[in-house]
C-alpha positions as CSV (number, residue, x, y, z in Angstrom):
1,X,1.8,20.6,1.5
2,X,1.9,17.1,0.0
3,X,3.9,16.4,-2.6
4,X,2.8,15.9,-6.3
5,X,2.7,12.9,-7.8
6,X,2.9,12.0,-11.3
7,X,0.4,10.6,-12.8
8,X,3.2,7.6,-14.5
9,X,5.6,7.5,-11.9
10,X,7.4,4.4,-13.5
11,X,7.2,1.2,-16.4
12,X,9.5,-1.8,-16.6
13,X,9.2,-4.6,-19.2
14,X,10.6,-8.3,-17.8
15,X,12.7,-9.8,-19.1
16,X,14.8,-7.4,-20.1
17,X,16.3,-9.3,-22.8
18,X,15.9,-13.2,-24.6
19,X,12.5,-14.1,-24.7
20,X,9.5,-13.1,-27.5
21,X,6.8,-13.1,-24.5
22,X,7.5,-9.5,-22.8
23,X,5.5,-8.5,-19.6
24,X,5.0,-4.7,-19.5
25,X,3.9,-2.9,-16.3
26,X,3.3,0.6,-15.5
27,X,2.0,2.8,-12.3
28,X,-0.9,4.9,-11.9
29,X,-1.7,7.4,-10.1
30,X,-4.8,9.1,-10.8
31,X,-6.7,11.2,-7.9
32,X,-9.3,12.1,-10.5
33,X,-10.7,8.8,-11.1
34,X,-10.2,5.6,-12.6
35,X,-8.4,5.6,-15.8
36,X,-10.3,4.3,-18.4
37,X,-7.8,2.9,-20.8
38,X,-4.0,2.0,-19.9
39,X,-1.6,0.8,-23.2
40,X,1.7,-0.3,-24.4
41,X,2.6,1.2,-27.1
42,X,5.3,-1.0,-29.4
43,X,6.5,0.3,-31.9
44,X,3.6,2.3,-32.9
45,X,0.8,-0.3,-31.8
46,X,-1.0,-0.2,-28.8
47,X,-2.0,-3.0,-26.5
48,X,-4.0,-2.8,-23.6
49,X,-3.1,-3.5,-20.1
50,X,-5.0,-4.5,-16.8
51,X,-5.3,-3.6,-13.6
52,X,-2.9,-5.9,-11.4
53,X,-2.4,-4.6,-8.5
54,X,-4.0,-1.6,-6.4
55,X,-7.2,0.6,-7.6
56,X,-8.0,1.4,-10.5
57,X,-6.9,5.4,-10.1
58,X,-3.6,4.2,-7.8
59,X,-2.4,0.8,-8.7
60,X,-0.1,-1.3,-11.0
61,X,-1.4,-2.0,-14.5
62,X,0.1,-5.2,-16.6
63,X,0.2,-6.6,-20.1
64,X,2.2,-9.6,-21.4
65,X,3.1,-9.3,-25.3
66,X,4.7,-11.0,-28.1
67,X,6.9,-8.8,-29.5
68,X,9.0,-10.9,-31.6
69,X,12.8,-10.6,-32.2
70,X,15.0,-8.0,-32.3
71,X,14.4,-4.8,-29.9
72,X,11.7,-2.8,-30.3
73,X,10.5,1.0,-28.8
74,X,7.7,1.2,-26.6
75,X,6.1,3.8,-24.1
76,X,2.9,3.8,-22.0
77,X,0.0,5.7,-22.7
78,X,-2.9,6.5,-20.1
79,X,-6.1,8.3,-21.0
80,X,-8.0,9.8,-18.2
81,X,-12.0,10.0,-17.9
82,X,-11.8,13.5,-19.0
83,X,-10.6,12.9,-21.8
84,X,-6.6,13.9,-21.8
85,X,-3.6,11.7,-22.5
86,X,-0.5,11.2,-20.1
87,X,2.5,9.7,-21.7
88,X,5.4,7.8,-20.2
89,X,8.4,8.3,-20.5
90,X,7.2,12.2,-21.2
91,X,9.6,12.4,-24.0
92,X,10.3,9.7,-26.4
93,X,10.4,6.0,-26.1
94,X,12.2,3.4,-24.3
């Protein structure tokens, strides 16, 4: 038996710190389909992302932001063509 993958097996932001322009990326794995709608969420706001690298329902999705100064809390949010919502991280923000 395979092993299960998440369907957000990981998100970075570069750079990490000193610079407004933030690039945000986050995997996919979806074996149900292409994923209709991939975001950012900072602080509270989402902002959409695009497919960079891969397929649509197993690849790398991307969005560059300007976020301002200061830090700010973001997470990824996928929805799926069946109409449910994966989160990443699964519990709270970065």
């Amino acid at each position: 038996m395979a092993p299960k993958v998440p369907v957000m097996p990981g998100g970075v932001h570069r750079p990490e710190v000193g610079s407004r322009e933030v690039d945000f990326y986050v995997n996919v794995h979806d074996p149900g389909g292409q994923p209709p709608d991939v975001d950012v969420v900072i602080d509270g706001h989402c902002q959409p992302m695009a497919l960079e690298a891969g397929q649509p329902e197993s690849g790398t999705y991307h969005g560059s932001v300007n976020v301002g100064e200061g830090c700010h809390a973001y997470w990824f949010l996928m929805r799926s063509p069946g109409g449910t919502s994966q989160v990443y991280p699964a519990l709270g923000s970065y």
